[in-house]
N, C-alpha and C positions, 0 to 999 in steps of 0.2 A: 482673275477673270471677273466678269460683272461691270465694275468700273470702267468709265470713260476717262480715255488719254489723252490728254492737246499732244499731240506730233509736233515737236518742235524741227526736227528736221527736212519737212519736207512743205510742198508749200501746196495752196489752194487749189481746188479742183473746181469747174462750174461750165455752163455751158448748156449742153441740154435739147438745142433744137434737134426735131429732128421733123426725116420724113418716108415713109414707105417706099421698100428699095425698087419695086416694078414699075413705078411708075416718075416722070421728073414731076418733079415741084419744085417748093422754095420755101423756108422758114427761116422767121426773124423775129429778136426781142432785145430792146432794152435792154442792158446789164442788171437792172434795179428789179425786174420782171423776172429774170432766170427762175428757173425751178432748185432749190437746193439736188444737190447731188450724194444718193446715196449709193455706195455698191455696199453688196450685198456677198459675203466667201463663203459659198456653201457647197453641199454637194448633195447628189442622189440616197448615196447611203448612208447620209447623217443625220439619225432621229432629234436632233435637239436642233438644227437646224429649223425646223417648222414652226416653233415657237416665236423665233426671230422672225421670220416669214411671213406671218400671221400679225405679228404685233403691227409690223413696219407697213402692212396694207390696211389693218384698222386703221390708222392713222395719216393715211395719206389724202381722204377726204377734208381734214380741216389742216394740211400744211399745203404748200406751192412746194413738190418735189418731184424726184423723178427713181426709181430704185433698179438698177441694173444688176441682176446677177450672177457673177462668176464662180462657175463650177467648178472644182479641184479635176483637173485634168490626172498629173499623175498622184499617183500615190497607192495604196491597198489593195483599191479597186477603179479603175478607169473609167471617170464619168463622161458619158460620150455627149453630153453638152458643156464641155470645158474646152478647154483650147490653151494651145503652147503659151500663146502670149497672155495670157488670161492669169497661166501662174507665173509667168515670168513676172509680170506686174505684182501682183502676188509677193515675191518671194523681193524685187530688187525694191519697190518703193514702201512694202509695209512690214519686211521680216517675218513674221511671225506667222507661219502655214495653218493656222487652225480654225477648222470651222466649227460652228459660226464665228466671225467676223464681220461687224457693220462699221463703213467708216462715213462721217459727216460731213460733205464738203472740203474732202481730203483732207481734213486737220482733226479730228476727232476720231478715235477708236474704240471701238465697245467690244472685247471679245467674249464669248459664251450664250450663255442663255438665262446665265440665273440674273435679276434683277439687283443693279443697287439701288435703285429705291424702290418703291411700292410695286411697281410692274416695270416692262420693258416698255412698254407705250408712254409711260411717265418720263423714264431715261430717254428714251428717244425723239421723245418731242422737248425735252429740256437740250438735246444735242440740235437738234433743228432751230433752237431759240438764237444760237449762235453763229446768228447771219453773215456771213460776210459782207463787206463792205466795197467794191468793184468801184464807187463813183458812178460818173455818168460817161456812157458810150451804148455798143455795141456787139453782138453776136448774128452772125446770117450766114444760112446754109443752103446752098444749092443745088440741085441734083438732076442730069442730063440723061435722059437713056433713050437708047436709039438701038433699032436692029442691026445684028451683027456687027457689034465691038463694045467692048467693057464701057460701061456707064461712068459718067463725068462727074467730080464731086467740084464745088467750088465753093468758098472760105470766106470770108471777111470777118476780124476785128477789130471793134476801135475800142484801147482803151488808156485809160490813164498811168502811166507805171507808175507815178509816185506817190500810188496806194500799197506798193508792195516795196520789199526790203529792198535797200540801193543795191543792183548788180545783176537783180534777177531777170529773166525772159523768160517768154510766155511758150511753149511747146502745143500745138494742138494734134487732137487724132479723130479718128471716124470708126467708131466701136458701132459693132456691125450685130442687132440686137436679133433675133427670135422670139416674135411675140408669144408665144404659144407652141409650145412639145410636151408628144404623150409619149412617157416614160413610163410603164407598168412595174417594171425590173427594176427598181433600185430597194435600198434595203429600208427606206425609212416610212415605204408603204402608202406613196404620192401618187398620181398617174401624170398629172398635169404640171407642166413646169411655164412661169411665165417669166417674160424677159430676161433669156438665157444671153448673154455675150458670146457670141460664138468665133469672133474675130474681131481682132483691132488694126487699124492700117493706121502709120504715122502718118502726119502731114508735114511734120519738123515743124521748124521755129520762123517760120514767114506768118505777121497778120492777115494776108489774104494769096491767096493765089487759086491755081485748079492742079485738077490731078484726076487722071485714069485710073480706075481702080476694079480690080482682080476681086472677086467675091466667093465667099464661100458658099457651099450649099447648106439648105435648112436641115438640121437633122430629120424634118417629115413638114410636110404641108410648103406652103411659098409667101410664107406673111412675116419675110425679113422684112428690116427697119435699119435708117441707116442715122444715128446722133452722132451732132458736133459738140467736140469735149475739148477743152480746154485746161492746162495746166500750169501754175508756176510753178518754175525751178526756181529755187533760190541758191544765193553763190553759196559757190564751198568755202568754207571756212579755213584761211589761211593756216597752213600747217607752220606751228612755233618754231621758229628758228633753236634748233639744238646749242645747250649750251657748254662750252666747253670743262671735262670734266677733272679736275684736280687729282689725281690717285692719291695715298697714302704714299704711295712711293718716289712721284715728283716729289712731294710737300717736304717728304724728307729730304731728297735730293738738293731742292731748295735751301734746307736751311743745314746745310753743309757746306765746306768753303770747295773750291774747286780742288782739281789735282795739281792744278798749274802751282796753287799759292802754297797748296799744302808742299811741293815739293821744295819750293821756295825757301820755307820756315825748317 
């Protein structure tokens, strides 16, 4: 724990527009403009949690980033700012359930609290140094809402795949943020929790389209937010063709004359 991991099997994260869920608007930005994307795996009841917390908002004044955090839904104790999909994510694309957890731009992991170098601000802005590289396109997000019926998301990107490994596609979603909940009750003695994920809706694997979308409620107040997030998949890795295995008991078989010759002689 401490040390940061390059994640070799999983691929970039970035993205980032966004815009407040009650009202429509629209946001757009350049690829080269994005905000680094940071989540953030924490929970209510995890005192070393804070530390991470803390480090990762001192330092977002002098980076271009964005910090989303996912709260341990199940476990010990049930954080009622987490959500199924929150540790599904959690559990299918980073393995390892422990909080704290900061990842970089989907390819960098830092779990814990304790620093490997002089602070977490130091590791964490050396993990932020590790820009990604997108090229040139685009990210734009749209948002429709209208009385009586669920609010309209709508999508577009342009980008270049042969920035990313041959075979991969790009998967997008609309992580459904809570600016602002007061939690008194948890064990690591917070009240305020900021940009909780409270839900994620897939979009699947189309660069642009629209989509009707189901929303959750706030755990208190009405100051959801709705970010467009983008992911590469990268291909699976051909499983090696099994190779055939010799026993000791062929081999011998082998170097034995048949019954036919032996009956022969």
């Amino acid at each position: 724990a401490g040390s940061p991991q390059t994640l070799e099997d999983v691929g970039a994260v970035f993205g980032g527009m966004h815009v407040d869920a009650n009202a429509s608007g629209n946001a757009s930005s350049t690829l080269s403009d994005l905000p680094a994307i940071v989540e953030d795996y924490t929970a209510t009841w995890c005192t070393n949690c804070i530390s991470v917390e803390k480090a990762l908002k001192e330092i977002e004044a002098e980076n271009n980033m964005q910090t989303y955090h996912f709260h341990r839904f199940i476990g010990e104790s049930e954080d009622p700012l987490g959500s199924q999909e929150g540790d599904d994510r959690w559990i299918e694309r980073y393995d390892q359930r422990l909080p704290p957890t900061a990842i970089f731009n989907g390819t960098i992991r830092q779990i814990g609290s304790v620093p490997d170098g002089e602070s977490l601000q130091d590791d964490y802005n050396q993990n932020l140094a590790n820009s990604l590289d997108l090229g040139t396109g685009s990210s734009s997000l749209g948002w429709a809402v209208s009385n009586g019926s669920n609010p309209v998301v709508t999508w577009n990107l342009v980008v270049d795949m042969a920035n990313f490994p041959e075979g991969s596609e790009i998967v997008s979603s609309l992580w459904i943020v809570e600016k602002l909940a007061y939690f008194p009750d948890g064990g690591n003695e917070e009240e305020y929790y900021n940009k909780s994920v409270r839900a994620i809706v897939d979009l699947g694997n189309a660069t642009t389209g629209t989509m009707e979308v189901t929303m959750p409620t706030a755990y208190d107040g009405d100051d959801l937010q709705v970010h467009l997030i983008h992911e590469v998949i990268l291909p699976q890795a051909e499983e090696p063709e099994e190779e055939t295995k010799v026993t000791k008991e062929d081999d011998d078989e082998d170097s034995l004359p048949s019954l036919g010759l032996v009956a022969v002689i």
